[in-house]
C-alpha positions in Angstrom: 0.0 0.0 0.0 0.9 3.6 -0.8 0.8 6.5 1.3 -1.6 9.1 -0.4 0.7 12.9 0.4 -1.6 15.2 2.7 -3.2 18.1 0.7 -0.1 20.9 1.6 2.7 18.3 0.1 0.4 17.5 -2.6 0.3 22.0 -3.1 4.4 21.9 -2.4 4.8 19.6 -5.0 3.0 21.3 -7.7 5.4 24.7 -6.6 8.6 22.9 -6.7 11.5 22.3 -9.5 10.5 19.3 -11.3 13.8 17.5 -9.7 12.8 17.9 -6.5 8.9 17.5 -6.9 10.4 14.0 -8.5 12.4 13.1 -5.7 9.6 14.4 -3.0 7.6 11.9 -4.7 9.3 9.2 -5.0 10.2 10.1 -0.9 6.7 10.1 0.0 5.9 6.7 -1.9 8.0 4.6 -0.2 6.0 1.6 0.8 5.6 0.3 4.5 5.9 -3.4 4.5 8.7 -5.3 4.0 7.0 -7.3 0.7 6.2 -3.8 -0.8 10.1 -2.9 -0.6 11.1 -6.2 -2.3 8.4 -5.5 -5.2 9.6 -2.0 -5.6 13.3 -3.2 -5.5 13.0 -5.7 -8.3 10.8 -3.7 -10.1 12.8 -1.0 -10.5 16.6 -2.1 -9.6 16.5 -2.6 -14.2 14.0 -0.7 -15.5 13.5 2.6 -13.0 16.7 3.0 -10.3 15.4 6.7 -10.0 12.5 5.8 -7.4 14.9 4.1 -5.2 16.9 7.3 -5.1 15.4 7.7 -1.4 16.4 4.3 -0.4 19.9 5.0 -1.0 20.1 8.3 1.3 18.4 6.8 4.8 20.5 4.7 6.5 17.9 2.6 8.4 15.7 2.5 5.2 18.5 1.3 3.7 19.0 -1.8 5.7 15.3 -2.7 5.8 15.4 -2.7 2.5 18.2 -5.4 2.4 16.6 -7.3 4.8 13.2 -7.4 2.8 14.9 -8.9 -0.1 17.3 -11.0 1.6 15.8 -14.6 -0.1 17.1 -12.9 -3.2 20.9 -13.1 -2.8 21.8 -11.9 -6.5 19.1 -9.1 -6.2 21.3 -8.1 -3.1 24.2 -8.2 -4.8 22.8 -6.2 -7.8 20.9 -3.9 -5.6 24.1 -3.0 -3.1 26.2 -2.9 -6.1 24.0 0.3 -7.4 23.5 1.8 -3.9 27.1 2.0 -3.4 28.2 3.6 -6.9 25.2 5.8 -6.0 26.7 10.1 -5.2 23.7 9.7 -1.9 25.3 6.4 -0.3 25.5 6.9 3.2 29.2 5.8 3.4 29.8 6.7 7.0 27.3 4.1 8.3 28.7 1.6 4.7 30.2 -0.6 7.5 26.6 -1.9 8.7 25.5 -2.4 5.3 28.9 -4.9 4.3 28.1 -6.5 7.1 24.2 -7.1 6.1 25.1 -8.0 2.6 28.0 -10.1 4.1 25.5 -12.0 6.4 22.5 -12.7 3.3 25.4 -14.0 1.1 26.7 -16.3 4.0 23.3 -17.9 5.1 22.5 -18.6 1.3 26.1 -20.2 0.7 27.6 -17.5 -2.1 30.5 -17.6 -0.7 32.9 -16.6 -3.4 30.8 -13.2 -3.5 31.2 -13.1 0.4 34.7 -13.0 -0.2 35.1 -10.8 -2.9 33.0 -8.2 -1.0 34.8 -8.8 2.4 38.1 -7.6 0.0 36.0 -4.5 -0.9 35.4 -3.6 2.3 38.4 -4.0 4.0 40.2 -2.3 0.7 38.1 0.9 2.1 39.3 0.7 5.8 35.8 -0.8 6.8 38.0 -2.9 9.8 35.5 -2.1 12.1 33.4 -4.8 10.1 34.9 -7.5 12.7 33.6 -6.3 15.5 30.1 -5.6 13.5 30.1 -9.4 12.9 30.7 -10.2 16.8 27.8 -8.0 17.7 25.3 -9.7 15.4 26.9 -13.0 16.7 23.0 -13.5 18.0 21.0 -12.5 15.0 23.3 -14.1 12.1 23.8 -18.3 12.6 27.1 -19.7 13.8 28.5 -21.0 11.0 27.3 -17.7 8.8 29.5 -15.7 11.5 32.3 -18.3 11.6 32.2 -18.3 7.3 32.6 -14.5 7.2 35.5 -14.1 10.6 37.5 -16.8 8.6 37.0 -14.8 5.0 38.4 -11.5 7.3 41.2 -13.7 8.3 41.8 -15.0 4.6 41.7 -11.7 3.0 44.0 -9.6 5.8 46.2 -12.6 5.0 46.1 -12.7 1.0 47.3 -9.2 1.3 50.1 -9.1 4.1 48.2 -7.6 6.5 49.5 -9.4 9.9 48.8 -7.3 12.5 45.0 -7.0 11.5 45.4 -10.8 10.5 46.9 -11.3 14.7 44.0 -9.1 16.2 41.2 -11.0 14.1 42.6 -14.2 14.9 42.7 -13.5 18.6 39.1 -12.0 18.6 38.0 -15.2 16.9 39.7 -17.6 19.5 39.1 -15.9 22.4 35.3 -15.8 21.7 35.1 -19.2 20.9 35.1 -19.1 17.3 38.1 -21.7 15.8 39.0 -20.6 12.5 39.8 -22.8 9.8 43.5 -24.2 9.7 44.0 -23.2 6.1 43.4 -19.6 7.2 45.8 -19.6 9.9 48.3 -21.2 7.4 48.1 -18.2 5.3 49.3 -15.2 7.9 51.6 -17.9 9.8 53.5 -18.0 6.3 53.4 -13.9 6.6 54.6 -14.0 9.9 57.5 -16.2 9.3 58.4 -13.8 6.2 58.2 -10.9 8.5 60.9 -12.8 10.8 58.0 -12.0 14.1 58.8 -15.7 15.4 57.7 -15.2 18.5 54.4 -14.1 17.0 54.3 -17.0 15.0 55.0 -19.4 17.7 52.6 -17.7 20.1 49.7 -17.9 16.8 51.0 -21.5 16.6 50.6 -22.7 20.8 47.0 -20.6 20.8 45.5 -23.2 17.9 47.0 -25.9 19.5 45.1 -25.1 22.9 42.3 -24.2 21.1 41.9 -26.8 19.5 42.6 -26.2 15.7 44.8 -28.8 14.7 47.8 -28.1 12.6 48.1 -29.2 9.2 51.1 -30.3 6.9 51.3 -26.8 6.0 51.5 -25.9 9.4 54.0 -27.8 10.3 56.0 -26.9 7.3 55.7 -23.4 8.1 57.3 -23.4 11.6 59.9 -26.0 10.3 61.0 -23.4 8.4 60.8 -21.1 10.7 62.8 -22.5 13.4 65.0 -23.5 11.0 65.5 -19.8 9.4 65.8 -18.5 13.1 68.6 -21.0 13.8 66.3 -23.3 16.4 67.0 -26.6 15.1 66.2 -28.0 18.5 62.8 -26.8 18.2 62.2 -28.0 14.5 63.7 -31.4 15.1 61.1 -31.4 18.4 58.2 -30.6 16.1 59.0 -33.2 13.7 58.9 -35.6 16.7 55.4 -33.8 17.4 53.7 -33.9 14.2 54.3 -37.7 14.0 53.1 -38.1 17.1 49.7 -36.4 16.3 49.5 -38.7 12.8 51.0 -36.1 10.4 53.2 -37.8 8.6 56.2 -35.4 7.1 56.3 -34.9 3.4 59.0 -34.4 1.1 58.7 -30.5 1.7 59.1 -31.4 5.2 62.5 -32.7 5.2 63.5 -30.6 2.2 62.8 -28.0 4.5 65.3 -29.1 7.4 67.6 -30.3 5.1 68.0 -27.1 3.8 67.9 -25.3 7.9 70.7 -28.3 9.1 73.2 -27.7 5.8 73.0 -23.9 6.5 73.6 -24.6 10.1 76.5 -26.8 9.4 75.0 -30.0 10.6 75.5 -32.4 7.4 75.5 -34.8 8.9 72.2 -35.0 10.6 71.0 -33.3 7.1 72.5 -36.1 5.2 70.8 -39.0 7.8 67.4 -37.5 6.9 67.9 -38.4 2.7 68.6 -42.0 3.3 65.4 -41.7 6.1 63.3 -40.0 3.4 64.4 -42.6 1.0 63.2 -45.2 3.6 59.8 -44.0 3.5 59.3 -43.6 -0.6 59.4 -40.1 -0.6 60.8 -38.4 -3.8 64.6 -37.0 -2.9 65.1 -34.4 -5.5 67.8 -32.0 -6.1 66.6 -29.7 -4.3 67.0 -32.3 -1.3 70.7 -32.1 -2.4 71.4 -28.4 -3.5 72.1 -27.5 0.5 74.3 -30.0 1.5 76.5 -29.5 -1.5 76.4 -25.8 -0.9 77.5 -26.7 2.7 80.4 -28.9 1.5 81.3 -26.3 -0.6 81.1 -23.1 1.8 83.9 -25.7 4.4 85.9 -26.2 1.4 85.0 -30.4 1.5 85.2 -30.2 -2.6 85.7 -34.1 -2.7 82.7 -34.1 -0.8 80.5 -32.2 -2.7 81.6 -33.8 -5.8 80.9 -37.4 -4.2 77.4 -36.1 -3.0 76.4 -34.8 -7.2 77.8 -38.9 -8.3 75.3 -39.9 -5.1 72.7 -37.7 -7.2 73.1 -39.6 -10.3 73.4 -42.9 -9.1 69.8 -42.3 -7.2 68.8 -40.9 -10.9 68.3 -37.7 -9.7 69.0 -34.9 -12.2 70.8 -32.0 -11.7 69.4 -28.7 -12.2 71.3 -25.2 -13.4 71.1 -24.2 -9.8 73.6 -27.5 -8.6 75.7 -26.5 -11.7 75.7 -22.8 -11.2 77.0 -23.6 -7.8 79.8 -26.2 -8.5 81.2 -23.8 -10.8 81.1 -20.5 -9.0 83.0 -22.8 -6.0 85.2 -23.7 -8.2 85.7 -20.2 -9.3 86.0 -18.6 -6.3 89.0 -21.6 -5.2 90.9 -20.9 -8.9 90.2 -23.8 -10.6 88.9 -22.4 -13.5 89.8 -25.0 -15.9 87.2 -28.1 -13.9 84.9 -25.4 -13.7 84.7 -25.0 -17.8 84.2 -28.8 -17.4 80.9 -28.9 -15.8 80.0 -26.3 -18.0 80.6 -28.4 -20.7 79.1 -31.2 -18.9 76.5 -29.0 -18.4 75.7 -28.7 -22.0 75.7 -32.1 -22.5 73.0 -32.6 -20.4 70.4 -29.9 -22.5 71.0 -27.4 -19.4 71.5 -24.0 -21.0 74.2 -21.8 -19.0 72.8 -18.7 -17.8 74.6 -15.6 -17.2 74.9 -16.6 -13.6 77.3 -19.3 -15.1 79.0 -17.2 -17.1 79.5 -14.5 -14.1 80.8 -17.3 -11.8 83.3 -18.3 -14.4 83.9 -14.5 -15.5 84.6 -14.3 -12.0 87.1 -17.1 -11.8 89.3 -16.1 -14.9 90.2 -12.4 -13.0 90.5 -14.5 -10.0 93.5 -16.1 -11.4 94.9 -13.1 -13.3 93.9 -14.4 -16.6 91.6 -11.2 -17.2 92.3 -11.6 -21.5 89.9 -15.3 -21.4 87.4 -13.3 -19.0 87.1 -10.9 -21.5 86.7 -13.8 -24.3 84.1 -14.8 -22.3 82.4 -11.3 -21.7 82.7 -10.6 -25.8 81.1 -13.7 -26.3 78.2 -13.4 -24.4 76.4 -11.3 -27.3 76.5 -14.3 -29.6 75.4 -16.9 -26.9 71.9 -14.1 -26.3 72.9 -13.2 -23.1 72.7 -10.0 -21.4 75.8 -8.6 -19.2 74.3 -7.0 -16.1 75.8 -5.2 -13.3 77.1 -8.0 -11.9 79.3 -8.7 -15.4 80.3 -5.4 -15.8 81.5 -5.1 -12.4 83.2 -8.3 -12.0 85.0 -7.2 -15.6 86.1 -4.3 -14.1 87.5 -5.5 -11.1 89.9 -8.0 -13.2 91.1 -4.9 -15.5 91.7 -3.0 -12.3 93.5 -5.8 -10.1 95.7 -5.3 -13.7 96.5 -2.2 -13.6 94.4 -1.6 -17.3 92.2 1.4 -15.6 92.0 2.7 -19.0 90.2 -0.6 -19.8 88.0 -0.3 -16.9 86.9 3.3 -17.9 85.7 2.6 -21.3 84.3 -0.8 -19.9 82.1 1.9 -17.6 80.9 3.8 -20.3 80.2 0.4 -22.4 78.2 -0.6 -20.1 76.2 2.6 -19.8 75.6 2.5 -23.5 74.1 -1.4 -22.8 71.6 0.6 -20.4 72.9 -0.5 -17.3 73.7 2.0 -14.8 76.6 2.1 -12.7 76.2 1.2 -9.2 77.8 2.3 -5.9 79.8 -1.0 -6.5 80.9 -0.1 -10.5 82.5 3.6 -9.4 83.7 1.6 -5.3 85.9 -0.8 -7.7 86.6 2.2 -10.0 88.1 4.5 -6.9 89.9 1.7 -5.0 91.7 0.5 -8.6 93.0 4.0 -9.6 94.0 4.3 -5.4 96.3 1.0 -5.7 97.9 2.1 -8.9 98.7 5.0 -7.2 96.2 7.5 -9.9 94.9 9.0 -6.4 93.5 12.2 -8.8 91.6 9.5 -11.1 90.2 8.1 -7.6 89.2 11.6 -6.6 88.0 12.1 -9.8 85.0 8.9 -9.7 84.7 9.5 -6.4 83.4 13.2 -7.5 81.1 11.5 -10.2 80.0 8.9 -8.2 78.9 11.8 -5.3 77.5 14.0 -8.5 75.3 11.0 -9.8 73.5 11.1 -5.9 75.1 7.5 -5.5 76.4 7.3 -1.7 79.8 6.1 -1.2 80.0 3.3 0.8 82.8 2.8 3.3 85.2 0.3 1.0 84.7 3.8 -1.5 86.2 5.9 1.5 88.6 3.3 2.6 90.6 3.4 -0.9 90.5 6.5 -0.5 91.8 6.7 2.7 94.7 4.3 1.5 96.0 6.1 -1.1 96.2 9.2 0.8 98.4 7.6 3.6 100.3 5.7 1.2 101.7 9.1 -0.5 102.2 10.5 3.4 98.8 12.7 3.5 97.8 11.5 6.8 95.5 14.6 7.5 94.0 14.5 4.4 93.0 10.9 5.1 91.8 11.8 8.7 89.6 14.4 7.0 88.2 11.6 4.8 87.4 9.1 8.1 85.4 12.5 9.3 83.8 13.3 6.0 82.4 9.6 6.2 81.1 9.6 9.7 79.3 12.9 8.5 77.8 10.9 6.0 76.7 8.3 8.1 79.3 5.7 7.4 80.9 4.4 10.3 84.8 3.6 10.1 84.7 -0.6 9.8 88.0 -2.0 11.1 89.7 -2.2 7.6 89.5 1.5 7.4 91.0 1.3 10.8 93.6 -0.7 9.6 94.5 1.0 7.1 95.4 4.3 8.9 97.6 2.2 11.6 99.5 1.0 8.8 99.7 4.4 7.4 100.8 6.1 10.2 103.3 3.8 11.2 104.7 4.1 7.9 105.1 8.0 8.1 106.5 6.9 12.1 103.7 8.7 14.1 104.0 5.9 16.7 101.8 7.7 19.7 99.1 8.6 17.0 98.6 5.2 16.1 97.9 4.2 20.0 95.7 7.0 20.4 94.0 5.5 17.2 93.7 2.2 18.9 92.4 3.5 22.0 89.3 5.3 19.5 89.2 2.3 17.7 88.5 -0.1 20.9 86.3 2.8 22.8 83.9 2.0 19.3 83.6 -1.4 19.9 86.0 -2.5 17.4 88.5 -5.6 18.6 92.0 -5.6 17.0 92.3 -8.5 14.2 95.6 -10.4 12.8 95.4 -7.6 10.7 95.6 -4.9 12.9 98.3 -7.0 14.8 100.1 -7.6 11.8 100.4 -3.8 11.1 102.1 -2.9 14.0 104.7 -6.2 14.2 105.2 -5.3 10.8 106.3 -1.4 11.3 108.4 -2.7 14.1 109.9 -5.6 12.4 110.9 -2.7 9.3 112.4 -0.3 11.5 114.5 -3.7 13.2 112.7 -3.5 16.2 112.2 -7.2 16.9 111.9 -7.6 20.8 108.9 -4.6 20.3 107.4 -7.3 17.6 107.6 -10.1 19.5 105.5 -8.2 22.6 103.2 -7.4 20.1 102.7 -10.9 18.7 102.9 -12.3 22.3 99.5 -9.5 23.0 97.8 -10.8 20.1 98.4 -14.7 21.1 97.3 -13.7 24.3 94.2 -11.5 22.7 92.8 -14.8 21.5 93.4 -13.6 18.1 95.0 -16.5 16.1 97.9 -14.9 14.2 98.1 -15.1 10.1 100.4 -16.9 7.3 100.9 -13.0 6.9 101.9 -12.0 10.4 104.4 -15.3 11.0 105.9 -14.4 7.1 106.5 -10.7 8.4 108.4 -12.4 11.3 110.2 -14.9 10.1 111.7 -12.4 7.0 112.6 -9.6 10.1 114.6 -11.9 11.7 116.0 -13.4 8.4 117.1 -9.8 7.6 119.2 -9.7 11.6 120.6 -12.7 10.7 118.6 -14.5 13.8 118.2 -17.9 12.1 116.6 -19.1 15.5 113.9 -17.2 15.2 113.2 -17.7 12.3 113.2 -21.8 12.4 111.3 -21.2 15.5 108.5 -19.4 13.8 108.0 -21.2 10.9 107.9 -24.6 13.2 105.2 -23.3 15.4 102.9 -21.8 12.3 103.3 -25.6 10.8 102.5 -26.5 14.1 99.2 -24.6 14.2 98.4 -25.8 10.9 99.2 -23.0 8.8 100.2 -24.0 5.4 103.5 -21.8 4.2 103.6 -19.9 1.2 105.9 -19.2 -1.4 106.9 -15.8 0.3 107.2 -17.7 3.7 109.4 -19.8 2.2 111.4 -17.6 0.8 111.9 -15.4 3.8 113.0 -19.2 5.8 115.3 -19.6 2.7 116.8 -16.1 2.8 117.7 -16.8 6.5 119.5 -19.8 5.9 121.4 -18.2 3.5 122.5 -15.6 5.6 123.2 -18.3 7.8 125.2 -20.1 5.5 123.0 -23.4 6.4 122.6 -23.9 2.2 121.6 -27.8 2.8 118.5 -26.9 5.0 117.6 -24.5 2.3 117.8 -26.8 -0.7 115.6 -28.9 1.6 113.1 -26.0 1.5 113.7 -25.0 -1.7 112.6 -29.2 -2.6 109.6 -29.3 -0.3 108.0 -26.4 -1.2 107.9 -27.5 -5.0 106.6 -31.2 -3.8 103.7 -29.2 -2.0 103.0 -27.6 -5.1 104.6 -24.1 -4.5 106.7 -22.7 -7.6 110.6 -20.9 -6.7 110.4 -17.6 -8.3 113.2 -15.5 -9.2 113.7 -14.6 -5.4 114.1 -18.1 -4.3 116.5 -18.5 -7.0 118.3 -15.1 -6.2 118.7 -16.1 -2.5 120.3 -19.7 -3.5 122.7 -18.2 -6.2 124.0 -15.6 -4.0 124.4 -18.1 -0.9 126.5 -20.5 -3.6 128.8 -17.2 -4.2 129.2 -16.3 -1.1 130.4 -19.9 0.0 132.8 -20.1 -3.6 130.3 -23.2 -4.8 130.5 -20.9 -8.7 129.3 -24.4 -10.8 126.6 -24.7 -8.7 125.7 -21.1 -8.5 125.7 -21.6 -12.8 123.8 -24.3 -12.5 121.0 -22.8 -10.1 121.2 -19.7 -12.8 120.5 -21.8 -15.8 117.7 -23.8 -14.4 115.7 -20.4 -13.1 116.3 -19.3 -16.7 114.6 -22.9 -17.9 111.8 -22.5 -15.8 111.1 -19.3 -17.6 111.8 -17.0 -14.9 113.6 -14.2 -16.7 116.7 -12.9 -14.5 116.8 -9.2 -13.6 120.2 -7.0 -13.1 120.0 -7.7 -9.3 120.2 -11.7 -10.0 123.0 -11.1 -12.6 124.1 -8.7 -10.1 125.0 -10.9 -7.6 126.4 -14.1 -9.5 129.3 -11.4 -10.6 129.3 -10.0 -7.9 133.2 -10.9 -7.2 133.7 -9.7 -11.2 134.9 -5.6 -11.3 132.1 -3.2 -12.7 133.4 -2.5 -16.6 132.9 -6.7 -17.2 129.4 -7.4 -16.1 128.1 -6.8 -19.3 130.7 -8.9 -21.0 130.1 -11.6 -18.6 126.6 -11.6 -18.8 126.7 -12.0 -22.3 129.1 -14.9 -22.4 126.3 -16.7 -20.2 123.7 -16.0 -22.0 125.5 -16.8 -25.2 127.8 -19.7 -24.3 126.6 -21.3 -21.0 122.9 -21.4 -21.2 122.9 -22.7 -24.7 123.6 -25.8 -23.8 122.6 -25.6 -20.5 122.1 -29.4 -20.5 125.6 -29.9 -19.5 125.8 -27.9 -16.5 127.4 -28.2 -13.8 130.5 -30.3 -15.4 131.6 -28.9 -18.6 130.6 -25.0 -17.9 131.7 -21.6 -17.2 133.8 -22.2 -13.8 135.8 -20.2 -11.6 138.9 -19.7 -14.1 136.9 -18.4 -16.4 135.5 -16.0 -15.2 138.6 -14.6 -14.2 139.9 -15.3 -17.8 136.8 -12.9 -18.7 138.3 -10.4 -16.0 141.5 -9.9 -17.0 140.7 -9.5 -21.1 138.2 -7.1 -20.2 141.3 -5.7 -18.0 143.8 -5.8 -21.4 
């Protein structure tokens, strides 16, 4: 029935705009009954919206309207659709009317339109649509509310909304309303990507005592967890758990604490749990492998990891470019460029495509080694293999031409890689400035340091600390102390290589009581002296001969806890080769064998220099043969030290003989090495000497020692030089 307007409205309306006579009576001819709403709603929601215009406005009318035609779910959705593209929506009290819709759609089981307009509604900031729900909880059935609560919870999870995701999840369990596992799962998996463990665990105990029993995924979730965080007590407890309460783990399962025990360093353990998944049928895949090799790797147990990828193919397990990508950046990174260029072949082989990952890693390798013209084959070639170089190439590239010396190179490399459309990086113009500083260019540092600072790129403290270095190495100490301040004004704090570095420098330029007034700043920081640091100073006291101040030193840093270097028993052992105190210098090279410190080729030398000087030559061709059956190569030093300690003791056929075979090895002798072998010769008839050897001697250098140049004649060569 329709109300029939009084007499004065009935006047008004005839003196009115026609608008608002329209609206007026549309206003007055809203029906009563709830039957009369629902006919004048489908009957005009298509063909006449205009006389629901007044709907739309009241609030209250509004939501009686809903409710009247709330055995029509798609006219609700249609109808609400309309209202709330409608300019006279009442979007202050829109909350109330989500919730009405939500609560039709519920009871009659549209649940994907429930969930799409839950999204809508919280997209607006509508959260106060939880608490709506809780206070309908009598009007609106239990498993309507618990439906739309657990939508709320899906939807805050879907779009990484945790802490609204937390407070609807406690609201729900607290009120005795247990939402569904699956939505749990989804802002557990956003809490563990957050790193909020304790959240997550507290999230995971509250379904447990309320009784919402975890799923696989569950358990998955805080495996990884715990496992991220470290806790491997706690994942290896839950595993026990989730057995316990008939979950049985899955291949993600263990893949997951696989991954958590290899990062950990337990292999072992990791390596227990592929022969148990094996035992129970469940697929081991290479992604079941990938993190133990990786761990083998990372402890430098290469035999290991190698016996572990044959464990992979006997099992038929393939391997993907991630395991190769990995072997050969290892490999890479310990030198051995060569069997890493095998398992790319191998690689290929196999129908695996290298990426530019695997080019980087070998890239990588080649100016590793030195070898920075095949890096660059490699680099060139890319174009005709279809890959792209990206910052990573470019900067690895440029690193090798710097550790060269070829800055040139590096600078045109820069503005290649500009015109490939790849911008230089903080990294790019870093390797740039601490190049140019170690070839001693400190104006071409300066210089992309100043570009680097005019293309808004902030310098990061390896940037400052080549600087830094290259002022103290030319004796600008307070030019480098302005730099450490400059940084800290930037908001980069001194590290404790930049540290080093001006300890080094300043005992260089022999400010001794500025370098412990350094010290004291640098501990006062927080920053504990390394070998490094240690090294520095034993090393300025060692050059200036200061050996009982080195030794206290070295004794403080033993004493420190801080285990001492190949580096700071080398700088040692060559200070008190150079005294002539072959005691010490046996004694520290025993005790770094000892400690299980393998010696290098300048450790050798400096143990072989000492001898010399000590005139013990048999203990120093018993060096000089051990360090090539350990692999080590003699270079011209080694040679230098031998030949001279031959001269010295008269032993000329044997110091010829020691010349010829460095010359063999293709080590090319320098004026010092010549230098010395005619040492005993007068000045005008080096040249003349040398020549004969070169000419005479080490052409048929296969006869030496017998039938050579001996003592006699080189004094033969004396005296005609003499006439």
């Amino acid at each position: 029935m329709l109300f029939t307007p009084s007499i004065r409205a009935y006047r008004t309306l005839r003196t009115t705009s026609p608008k608002l006579r329209l609206f007026l009576h549309c206003h007055l001819s809203i029906p009563h009954s709830d039957s009369s709403l629902e006919t004048l709603i489908c009957e005009s929601l298509s063909s006449d919206p205009l006389k629901l215009e007044p709907i739309v406005s009241d609030r209250q009318l509004f939501l009686r309207a809903l409710r009247s035609i709330r055995a029509r779910p798609v006219i609700v959705v249609r109808f609400f659709r309309w209202a709330e593209a409608h300019p006279r929506f009442d979007r202050a009290g829109s909350a109330a009317a989500f919730v009405a819709v939500l609560e039709i759609l519920a009871t009659s089981g549209f649940v994907g339109p429930a969930r799409s307009l839950v999204d809508r509604a919280l997209s607006l900031g509508l959260h106060g649509v939880v608490d709506l729900l809780f206070e309908r909880r009598g009007a609106v059935s239990e498993p309507a509310l618990k439906l739309l609560l657990d939508l709320v919870l899906y939807v805050y999870g879907k779009n990484s909304m945790t802490r609204r995701s937390l407070s609807t999840f406690y609201k729900m369990v607290y009120n005795g309303v247990a939402p569904d596992v699956k939505y749990c799962n989804w802002f557990l998996r956003n809490l563990r990507d957050e790193g909020l463990s304790d959240m997550a665990s507290a999230v995971y105990e509250a379904m447990v005592h309320h009784g919402i029993g975890p799923s696989i995924i569950t358990y998955n979730t805080m495996l990884d967890l715990y496992c991220k965080e470290g806790e491997l007590w706690r994942a290896l407890d839950l595993l026990s758990e989730m057995q316990n309460n008939g979950v049985f783990p899955s291949s993600i399962t263990y893949n997951v604490l696989i991954n958590g025990l290899s990062k950990s360093g337990k292999l072992g353990i990791a390596e227990a749990l592929i022969e148990e998944m094996s035992d129970r049928g469940l697929e081991v895949s290479a992604v079941t492998y990938n993190p133990i090799i990786y761990g083998c790797f990372s402890r430098g147990d290469f035999d290991k990891a190698r016996g572990l990828v044959d464990e992979m193919l006997r099992r038929g397990v393939s391997l993907t470019l991630w395991t190769y990508n990995m072997c050969i950046y290892w490999l890479c990174k310990k030198g051995r460029v060569a069997e890493a260029m095998r398992w790319l072949s191998d690689m290929m082989k196999r129908d695996l495509m290298p990426d530019i990952v695997s080019y980087n890693s070998l890239i990588y390798g080649y100016c590793r080694v030195g070898n920075v013209e095949e890096a660059l084959r490699l680099f060139n070639g890319l174009e005709f293999l279809r890959l792209e170089p990206n910052i990573v190439t470019f900067n690895t590239v440029m690193d090798g031409l710097c550790r060269v010396g070829d800055l040139e190179g590096a600078r045109k490399l820069k503005d290649k890689m500009v015109w490939f459309g790849v911008q230089p990086d903080v990294k790019t113009y870093t390797t740039l400035v601490s190049g140019s500083s170690k070839a001693g260019d400190l104006e071409t540092a300066k210089g992309f340091f100043d570009e680097m600072l005019g293309k808004g790129l902030k310098p990061d403290p390896i940037a400052y600390t080549a600087l830094i270095c290259g002022e103290m190495r030319i004796g600008m100490a307070h030019e480098a102390f302005r730099l450490r301040e400059e940084m800290i004004l930037m908001g980069l704090h001194p590290n404790l290589v930049t540290y080093n570095v001006l300890i080094d420098g300043l005992y260089k330029v022999g400010s001794l009581e500025k370098v412990y007034l350094l010290l004291q700043k640098m501990v006062k920081e927080g920053f504990v002296p390394d070998n490094v640091t240690y090294t520095c100073i034993i090393h300025a006291h060692s050059e200036r001969g200061f050996l009982r101040e080195a030794r206290e030193v070295f004794n403080e840093m033993v004493s420190m806890g801080v285990f001492p270097s190949i580096v700071t028993y080398t700088v040692l052992i060559h200070a008190h080769a150079r005294k002539g105190k072959i005691d010490g210098v046996l004694f520290y090279f025993s005790e770094m064998v000892e400690k299980g410190l393998v010696p290098n080729e300048i450790t050798y030398n400096a143990v072989i220099y000492g001898l010399c000087r000590a005139e013990q030559i048999t203990k120093a061709y018993e060096l000089f043969t051990e360090m090539q059956e350990k692999g080590l190569s003699p270079n011209k030093y080694t040679y230098t030290f031998l030949i001279d300690a031959n001269c010295n003791m008269g032993n000329w056929k044997e110091a010829i003989w020691m010349y010829a075979q460095m010359v063999d090895q293709g080590i090319e002798p320098d004026p010092c090495t010549q230098g010395i072998l005619f040492k005993r010769l007068g000045e005008d008839c080096m040249i003349q000497a040398a020549q004969y050897l070169d000419e005479e001697v080490l052409g048929d250098s296969d006869c030496l020692p017998e039938d050579n140049l001996g003592s006699e004649d080189l004094i033969e060569i004396e005296q005609s030089s003499a006439s």
